[in-house]
C-alpha positions in Angstrom: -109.1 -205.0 151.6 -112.1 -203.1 153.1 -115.1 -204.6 151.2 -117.8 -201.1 150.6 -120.6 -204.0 149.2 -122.7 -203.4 152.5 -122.7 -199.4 151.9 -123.8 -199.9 148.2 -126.8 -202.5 149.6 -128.1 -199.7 152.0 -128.0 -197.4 149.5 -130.0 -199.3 147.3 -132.2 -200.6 149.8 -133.4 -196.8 150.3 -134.1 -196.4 147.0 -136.6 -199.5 146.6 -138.5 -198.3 149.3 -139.3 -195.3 147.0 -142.8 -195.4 145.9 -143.8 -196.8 142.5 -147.0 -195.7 140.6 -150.2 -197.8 141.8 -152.2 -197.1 138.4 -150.7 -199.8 135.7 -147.9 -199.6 133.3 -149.4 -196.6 131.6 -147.9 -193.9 134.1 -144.3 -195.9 133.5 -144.1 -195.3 130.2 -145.4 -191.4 130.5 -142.2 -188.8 129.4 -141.3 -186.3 131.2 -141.0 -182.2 129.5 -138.1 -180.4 130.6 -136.5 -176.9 129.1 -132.7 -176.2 128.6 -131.0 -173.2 127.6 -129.4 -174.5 124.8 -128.4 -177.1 122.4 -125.2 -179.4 123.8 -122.4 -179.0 122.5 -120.7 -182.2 123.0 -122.6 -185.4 124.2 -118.9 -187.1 123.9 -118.8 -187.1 128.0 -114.7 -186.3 127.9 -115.8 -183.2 126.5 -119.7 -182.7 128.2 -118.3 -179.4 130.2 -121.4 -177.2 129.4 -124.8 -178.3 132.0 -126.9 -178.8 128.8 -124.2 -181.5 127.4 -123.7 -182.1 130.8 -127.3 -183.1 132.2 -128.1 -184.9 128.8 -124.4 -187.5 129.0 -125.6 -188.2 132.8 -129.4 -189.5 131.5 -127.4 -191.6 128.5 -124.9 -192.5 130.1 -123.8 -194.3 133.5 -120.8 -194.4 135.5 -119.3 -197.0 137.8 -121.3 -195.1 140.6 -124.5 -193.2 140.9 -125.6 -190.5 143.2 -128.9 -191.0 145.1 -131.3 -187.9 146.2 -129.6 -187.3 149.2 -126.3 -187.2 147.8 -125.2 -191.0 148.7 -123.3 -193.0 146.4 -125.2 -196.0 145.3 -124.1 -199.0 142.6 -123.9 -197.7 138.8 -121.8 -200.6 136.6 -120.7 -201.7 140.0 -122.4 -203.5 142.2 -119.4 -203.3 144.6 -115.8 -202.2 145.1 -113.1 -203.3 147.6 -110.1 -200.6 148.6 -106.8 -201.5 149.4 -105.5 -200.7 153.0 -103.5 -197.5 152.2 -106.7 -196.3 149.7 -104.7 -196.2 146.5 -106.1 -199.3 144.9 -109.7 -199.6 143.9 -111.1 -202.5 142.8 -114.7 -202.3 141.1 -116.8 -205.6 140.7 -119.2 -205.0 137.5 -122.3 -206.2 136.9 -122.5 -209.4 134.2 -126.1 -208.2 132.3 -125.0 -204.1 131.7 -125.0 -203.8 127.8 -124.9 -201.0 125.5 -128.1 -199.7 123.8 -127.6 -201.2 120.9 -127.6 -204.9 122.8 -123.4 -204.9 123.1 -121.5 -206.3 126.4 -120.2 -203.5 128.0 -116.8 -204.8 130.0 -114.8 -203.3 132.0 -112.2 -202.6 129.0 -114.8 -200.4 128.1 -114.1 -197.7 131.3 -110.3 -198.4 130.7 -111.4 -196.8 127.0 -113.6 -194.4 128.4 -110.3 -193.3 130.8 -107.9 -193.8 128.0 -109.6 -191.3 126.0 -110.4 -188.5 128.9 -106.5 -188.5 129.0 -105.5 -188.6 125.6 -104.2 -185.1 125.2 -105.6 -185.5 121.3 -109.2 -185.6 123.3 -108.5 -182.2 124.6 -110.9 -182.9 127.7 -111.2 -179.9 130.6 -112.5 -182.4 133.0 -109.6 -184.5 132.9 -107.9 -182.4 135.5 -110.6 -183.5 138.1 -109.1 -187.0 138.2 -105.4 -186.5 138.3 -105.4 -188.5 141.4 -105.6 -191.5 138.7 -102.0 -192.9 138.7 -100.3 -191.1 135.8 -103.3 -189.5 134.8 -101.3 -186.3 134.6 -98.3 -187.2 132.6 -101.0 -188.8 130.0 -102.7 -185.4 129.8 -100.1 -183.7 129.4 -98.3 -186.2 127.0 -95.0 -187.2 128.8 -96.3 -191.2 128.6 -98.8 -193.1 127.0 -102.4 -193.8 127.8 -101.3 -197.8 128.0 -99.4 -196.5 131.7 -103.0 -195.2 133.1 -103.4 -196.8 136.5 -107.1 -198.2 135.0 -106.8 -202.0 134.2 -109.3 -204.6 133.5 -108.6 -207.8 135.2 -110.9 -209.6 133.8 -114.7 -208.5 131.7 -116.5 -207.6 135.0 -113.6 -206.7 137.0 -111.7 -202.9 137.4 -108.9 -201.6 139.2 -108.1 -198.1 139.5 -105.2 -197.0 141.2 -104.2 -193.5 142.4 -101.3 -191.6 142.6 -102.7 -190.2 146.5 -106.0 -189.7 148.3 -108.5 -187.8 147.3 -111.8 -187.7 149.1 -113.8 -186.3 146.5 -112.5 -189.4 143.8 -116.0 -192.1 144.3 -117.6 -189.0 143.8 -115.8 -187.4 140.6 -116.9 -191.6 139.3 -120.2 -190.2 138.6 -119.6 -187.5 136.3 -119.7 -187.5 133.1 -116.0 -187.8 132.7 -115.8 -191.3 134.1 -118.1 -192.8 131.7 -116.9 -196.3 129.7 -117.0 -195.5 126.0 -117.1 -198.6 123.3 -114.2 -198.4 121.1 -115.2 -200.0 118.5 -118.3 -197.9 117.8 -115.8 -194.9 118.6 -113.8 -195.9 115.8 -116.9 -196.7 113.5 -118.0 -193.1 114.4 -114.7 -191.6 112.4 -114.0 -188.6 114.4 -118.2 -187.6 114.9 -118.8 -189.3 118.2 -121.2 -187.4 120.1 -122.6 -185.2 117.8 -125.4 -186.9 116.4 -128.1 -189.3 117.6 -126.4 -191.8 115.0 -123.1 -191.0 116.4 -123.8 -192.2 120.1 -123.7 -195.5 122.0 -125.2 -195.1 125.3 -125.2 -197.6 128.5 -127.5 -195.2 130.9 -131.0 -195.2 131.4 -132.0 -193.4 128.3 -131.1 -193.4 124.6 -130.7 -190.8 122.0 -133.8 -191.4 119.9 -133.6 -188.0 117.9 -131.8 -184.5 118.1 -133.4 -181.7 116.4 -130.7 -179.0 116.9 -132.5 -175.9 118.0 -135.3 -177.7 118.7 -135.1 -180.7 121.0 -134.0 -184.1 122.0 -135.7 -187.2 122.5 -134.1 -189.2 125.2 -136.3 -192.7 125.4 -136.1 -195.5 127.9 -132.8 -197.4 127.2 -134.5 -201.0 127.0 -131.1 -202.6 127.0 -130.0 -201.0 130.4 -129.9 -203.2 133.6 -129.5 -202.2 136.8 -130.6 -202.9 140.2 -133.4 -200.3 139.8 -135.7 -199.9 136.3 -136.1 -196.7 135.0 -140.0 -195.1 135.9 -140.9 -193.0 133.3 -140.8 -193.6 129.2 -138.1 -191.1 129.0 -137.7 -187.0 128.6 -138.6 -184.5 125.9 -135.6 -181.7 126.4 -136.5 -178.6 124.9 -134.7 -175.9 123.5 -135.9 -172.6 125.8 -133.1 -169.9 126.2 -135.7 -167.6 127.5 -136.3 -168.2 131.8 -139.4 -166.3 131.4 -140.7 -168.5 128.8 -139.9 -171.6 130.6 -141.6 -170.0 134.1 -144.8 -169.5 132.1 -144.7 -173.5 130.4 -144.2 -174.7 134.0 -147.2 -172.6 135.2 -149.7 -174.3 132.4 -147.8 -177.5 132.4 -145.8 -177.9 129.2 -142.5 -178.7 131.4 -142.8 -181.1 134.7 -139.9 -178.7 136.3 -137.4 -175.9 135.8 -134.5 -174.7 138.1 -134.5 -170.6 139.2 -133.6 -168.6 141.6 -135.2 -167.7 145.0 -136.8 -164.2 143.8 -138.8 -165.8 141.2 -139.5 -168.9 143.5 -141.6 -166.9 145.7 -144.6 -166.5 143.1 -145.1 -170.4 143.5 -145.1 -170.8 146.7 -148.2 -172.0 148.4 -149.2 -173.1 145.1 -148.9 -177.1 145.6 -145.5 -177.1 143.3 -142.7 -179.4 144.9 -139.7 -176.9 145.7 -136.4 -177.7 146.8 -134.7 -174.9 148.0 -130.4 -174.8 148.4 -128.9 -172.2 149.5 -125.8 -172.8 146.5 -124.1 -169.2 145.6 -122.9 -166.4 147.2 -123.2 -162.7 146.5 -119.8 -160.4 147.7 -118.4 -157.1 146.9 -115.2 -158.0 144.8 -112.1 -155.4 145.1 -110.6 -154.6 141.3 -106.5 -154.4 142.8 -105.6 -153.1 139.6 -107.0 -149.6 141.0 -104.8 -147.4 142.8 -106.7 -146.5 145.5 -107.9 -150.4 146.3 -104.3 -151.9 145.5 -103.2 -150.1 148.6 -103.6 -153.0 151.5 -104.6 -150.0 154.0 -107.5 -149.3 151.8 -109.2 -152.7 151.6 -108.2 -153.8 155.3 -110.4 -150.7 155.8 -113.4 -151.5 153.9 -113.1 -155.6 155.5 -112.8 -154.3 158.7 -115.7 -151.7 158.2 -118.3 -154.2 156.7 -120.6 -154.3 159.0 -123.6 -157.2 158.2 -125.9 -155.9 160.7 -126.6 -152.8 158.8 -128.5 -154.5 156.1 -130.0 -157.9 157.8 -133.1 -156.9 158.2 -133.7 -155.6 154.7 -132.7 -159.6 153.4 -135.7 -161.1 151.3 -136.6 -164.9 152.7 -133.9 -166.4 149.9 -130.9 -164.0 151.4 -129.2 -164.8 154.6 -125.9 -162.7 156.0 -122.9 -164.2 154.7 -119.6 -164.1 156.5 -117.6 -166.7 154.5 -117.1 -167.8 150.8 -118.4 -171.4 150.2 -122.3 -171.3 150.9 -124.4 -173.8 153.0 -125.3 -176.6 150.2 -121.6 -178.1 149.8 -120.5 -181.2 151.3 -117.9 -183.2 151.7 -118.8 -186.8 151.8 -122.3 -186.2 152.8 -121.2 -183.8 155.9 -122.5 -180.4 155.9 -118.8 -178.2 155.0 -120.0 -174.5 156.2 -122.2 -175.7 159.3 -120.1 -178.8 160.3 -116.7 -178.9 159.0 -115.8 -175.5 158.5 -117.6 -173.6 162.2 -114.6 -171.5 162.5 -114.3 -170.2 159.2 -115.2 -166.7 158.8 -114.6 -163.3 157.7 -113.6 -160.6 159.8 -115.8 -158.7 161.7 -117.4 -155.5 161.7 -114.8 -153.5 163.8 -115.0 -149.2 163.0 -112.2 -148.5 165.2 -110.0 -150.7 163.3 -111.3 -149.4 159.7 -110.9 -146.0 160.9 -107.3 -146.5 161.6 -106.6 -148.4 158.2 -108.5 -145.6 156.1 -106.3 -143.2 157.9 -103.2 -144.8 157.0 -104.6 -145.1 153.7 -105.2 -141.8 153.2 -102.1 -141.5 154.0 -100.8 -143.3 151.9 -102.0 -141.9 148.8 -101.8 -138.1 150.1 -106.2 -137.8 149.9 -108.4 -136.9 153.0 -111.2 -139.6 151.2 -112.3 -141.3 148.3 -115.2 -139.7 146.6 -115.3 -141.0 143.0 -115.1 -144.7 143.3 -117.7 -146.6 141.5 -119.3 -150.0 142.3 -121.0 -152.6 139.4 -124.3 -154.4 140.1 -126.4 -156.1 138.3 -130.0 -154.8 137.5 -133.2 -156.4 138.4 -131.4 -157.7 142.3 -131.9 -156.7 145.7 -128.0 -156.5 145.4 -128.3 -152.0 144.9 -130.0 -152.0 148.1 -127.9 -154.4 150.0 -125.0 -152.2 149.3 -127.1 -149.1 150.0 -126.5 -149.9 153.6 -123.1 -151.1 153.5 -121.8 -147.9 151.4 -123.8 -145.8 154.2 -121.2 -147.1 157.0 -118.5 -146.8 154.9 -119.6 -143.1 154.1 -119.8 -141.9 158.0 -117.2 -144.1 159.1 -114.6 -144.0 156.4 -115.5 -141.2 154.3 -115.2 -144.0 151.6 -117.7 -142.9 148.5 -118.7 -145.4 146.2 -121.1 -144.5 142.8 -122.9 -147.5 142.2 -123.9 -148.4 138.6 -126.9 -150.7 138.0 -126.6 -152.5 135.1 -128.3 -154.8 132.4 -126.8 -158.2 132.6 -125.1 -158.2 129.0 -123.5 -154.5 129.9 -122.9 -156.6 133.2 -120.5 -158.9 132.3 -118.8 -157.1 129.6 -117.6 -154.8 132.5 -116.8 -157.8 134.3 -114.3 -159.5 132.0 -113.0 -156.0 130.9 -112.0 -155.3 134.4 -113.7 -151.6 134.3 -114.9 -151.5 137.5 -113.2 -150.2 141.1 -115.8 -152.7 142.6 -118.4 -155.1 141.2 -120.9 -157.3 143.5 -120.2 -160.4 142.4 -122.1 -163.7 142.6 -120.5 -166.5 142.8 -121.1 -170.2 141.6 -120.2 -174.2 141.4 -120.5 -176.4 139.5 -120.2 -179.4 141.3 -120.4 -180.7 144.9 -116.7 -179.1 146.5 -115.3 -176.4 148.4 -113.0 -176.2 145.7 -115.4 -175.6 143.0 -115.4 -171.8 144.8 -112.2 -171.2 146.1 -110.2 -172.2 143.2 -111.9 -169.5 141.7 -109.6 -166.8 142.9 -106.6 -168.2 141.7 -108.3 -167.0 138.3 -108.8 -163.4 139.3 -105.0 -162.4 137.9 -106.5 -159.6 135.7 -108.2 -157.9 138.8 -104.5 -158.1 139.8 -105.8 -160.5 142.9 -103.0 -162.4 144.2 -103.7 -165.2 147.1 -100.0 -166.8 148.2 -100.3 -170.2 149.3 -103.9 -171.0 148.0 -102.9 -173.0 145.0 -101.0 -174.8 147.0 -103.2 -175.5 150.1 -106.1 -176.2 147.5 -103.9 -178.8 145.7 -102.6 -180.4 149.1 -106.9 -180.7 150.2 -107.4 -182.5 146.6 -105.2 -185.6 148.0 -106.3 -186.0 151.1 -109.0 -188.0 153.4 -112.1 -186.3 153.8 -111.1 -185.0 157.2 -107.9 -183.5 156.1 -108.9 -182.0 153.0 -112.2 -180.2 155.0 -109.2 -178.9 157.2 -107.2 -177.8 154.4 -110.1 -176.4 152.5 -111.0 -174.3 155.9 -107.5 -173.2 155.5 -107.6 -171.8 152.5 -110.9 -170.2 152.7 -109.9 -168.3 155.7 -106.7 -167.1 153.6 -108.7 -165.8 151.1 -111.2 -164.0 154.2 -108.3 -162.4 155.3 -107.0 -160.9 152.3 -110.3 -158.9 152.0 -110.4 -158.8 148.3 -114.0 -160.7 148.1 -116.5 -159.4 151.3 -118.8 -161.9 151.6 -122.9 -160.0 151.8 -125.0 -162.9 151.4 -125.9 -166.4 150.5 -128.7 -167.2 148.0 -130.8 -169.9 147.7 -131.6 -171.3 144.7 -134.8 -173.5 144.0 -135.7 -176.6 142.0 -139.1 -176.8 141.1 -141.1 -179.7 140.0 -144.9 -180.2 139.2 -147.1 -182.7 142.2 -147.7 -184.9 139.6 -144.2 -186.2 139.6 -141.3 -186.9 142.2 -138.0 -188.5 142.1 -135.8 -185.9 140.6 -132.4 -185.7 141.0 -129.9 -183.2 140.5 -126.9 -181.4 141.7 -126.7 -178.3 144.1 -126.4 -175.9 141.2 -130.0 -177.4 139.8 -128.4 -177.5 136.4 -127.6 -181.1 136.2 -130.9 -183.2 136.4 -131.0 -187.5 136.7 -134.2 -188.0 135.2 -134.1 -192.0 136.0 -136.2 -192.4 139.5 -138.9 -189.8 138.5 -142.7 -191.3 138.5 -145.8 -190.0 137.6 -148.1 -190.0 140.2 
């Protein structure tokens, strides 16, 4: 058995070296302000799949695991684990003094609850998939045996083995989300089918409790005083507001009725200079996506012509400072196990280059192909308010002299936007895409989604399966793999990566949160 108790103890020595407030208990029990788009929907954390329900279950609740600010795992309920030899058999050692919030033991039979329950097909969870690697956590889901044959036992109160049915390297990690988290039964059954709905509905073990929920309004999340761990919780506890409106929340941040606010790098550049903590990840990626459903861009000549005639020089000097070129899918903030996926693991990943000899002989045979000398009425979709029109200015301009490929593009209001996007009605749309969590796969499994653009990627649901049960090494390879496929099959040109900013006030540090900036750990965050 390889005993991980050593790892857990660095990690927790970093964090109490983190400075604590010098100016009495006062600043300790100070609350934090912070805006969300919208009410929860579900603070039941099998079923916490939007990032307001999402960021509220991680501040109620914790897992065996926790995440540091650097993305390191660190002790939750645990205050160890050991792994068996062939890494199917994890054994977590729980801490004796964790209770509920309303004074209650939690045990380890509460996780083997909390598991039972993300299975249960009756708790119709989306997350559950995530964890499949559990031994018979799929047939469970999908109701071929019962939750008692879930590889999640309790040996004893403080003691919990999981066991999986294979590898995967992202499984300590998947421990911190909300759906890993231990759930009491017996206030579950108390709760008769309203569990997470209402502040008098929820039992929470995290760092915070659910004092009120005004829906609409707000929530008061207060310092959990029955929570122990090996680090106290620094602030009184957070005030989340109900703020659909990003402008509004800008303008409370700028007089100070929110401590911070996540928002992309355009908007970011009006508070620079201006003392405000920012932390900048470069976490999305903006491409040109091909609609296949369109005769002229389901012919494989046509869109071999437009990869091939990409050329990223044409618009890389006209990138504001949050752009940079992009020449593969999966931007710079993933990781996988705390190494860097695009700059370390994944070097030799990348699209094809900018070659017009090439495009010029695939347009031809296009042409060709569809008895035309060019295209002139093909339209692209972008979305208002970017730099996005211009980018493609540029590009469109090589495709024009080179190609004789025409492209009409349509700037659009968001709303209008995305209609056209789930409709389909567009031969092109720039396309930004997103994760929401801390994997290659987050992004790539994307495309096995884009049937009704008729995109079709043989092999990637597959290789992306094979990379979920696998060491860290071998699913980075696999990953690679089928990123590349994807590259190749030109059907998303990657333009650019953007980076995405979290901003805070000076007068508090110590926030966490994930590389999309929508999930925020409010726990470490002291007034200074």
């Amino acid at each position: 058995m390889h005993n991980y108790k050593k790892i857990l103890c660095v990690c927790l020595s970093a964090l109490l070296i983190l400075p604590f407030s010098s100016c009495g208990s006062s600043k300790t029990d100070q609350l934090l302000k912070y805006n969300i788009a919208s009410d929860p929907v579900n603070l039941d954390p099998p079923l916490a799949d939007d990032p307001q329900s999402a960021l509220v279950v991680t501040n109620l609740f914790e897992g065996l695991l926790r995440l540091t600010a650097d993305g390191k795992l660190t002790e939750g309920v645990a205050t160890d684990y050991d792994v068996s030899g062939d890494g199917l058999t994890y054994t977590f050692h729980l801490r004796s003094d964790a209770k509920w919030s309303d004074g209650t033991p939690l045990t380890a039979k509460d996780f083997v609850f909390g598991f039972q329950r993300l299975f249960n097909p009756s708790t119709g969870s989306q997350s559950a998939k995530k964890l499949y690697c559990i031994q018979n956590a799929e047939q469970v889901h999908t109701g071929l045996l019962p939750v008692s044959s879930l590889g999640v036992t309790a040996d004893d109160d403080y003691t919990l083995t999981i066991k999986l049915a294979y590898q995967n390297a992202m499984f300590l990690t998947l421990l911190t989300t909300p759906a890993a988290m231990p759930c009491n039964e017996a206030f579950f059954i108390e709760s008769k089918g309203r569990y997470g709905l209402t502040e008098k509905t929820l039992l929470s073990n995290g760092a915070y409790r659910l004092k009120e929920w005004s829906k609409g309004k707000h929530l008061a999340l207060r310092r959990n005083e029955e929570y122990h761990s090996a680090t106290k919780v620094k602030n009184g506890g957070v005030s989340l507001y109900i703020q659909p409106d990003a402008a509004v929340t800008l303008e409370d941040f700028k007089n100070g009725s929110v401590h911070a606010f996540f928002l992309e790098g355009a908007q970011a550049e009006q508070l620079t200079g201006k003392g405000f903590n920012i932390d900048r990840n470069s976490n999305s990626v903006w491409g040109i996506l091909l609609n296949r459903t369109k005769p002229a861009l389901a012919n494989g000549n046509i869109t071999n012509a437009l990869m091939y005639g990409l050329d990223r020089l044409s618009y890389e000097e006209s990138l504001t400072d949050y752009l940079t070129p992009a020449n593969a899918i999966v931007p710079p903030a993933v990781s996988i196990l705390e190494k860097p996926y695009r700059e370390e693991l994944a070097l030799n990943v990348t699209a094809p280059a900018y070659n017009a000899e090439q495009a010029i002989q695939f347009a031809r045979a296009g042409f060709s192909d569809l008895q035309v000398t060019s295209l002139t009425e093909l339209t692209v979709i972008v979305p208002k308010d970017t730099p996005l029109p211009t980018l493609f200015s540029y590009i469109s301009q090589v495709w024009q002299r080179d190609l004789k490929i025409y492209f009409k593009v349509e700037q659009l209001e968001p709303d209008e936007y995305l209609l056209r996007l789930d409709t389909g009605d567009f031969d092109c749309a720039v396309l930004q895409l997103t994760g929401d969590y801390n994997s290659p796969d987050t992004f790539l499994s994307q495309f096995n989604e884009m049937g009704k653009y008729g995109i079709q990627v043989p092999g990637l649901e597959d290789l992306l399966m094979q990379a979920s049960r696998g060491s860290s090494a071998e699913s980075a390879a696999l990953y690679g793999q089928a990123e590349q496929l994807i590259l190749n099959t030109g059907v998303f040109l990657p333009v650019a990566y953007q980076t995405n900013c979290f901003v805070s006030s000076s007068s508090v540090t110590g926030f966490i949160h994930d590389i999309s900036g929508q999930i925020v750990d409010f726990k470490n965050c002291v007034f200074q």
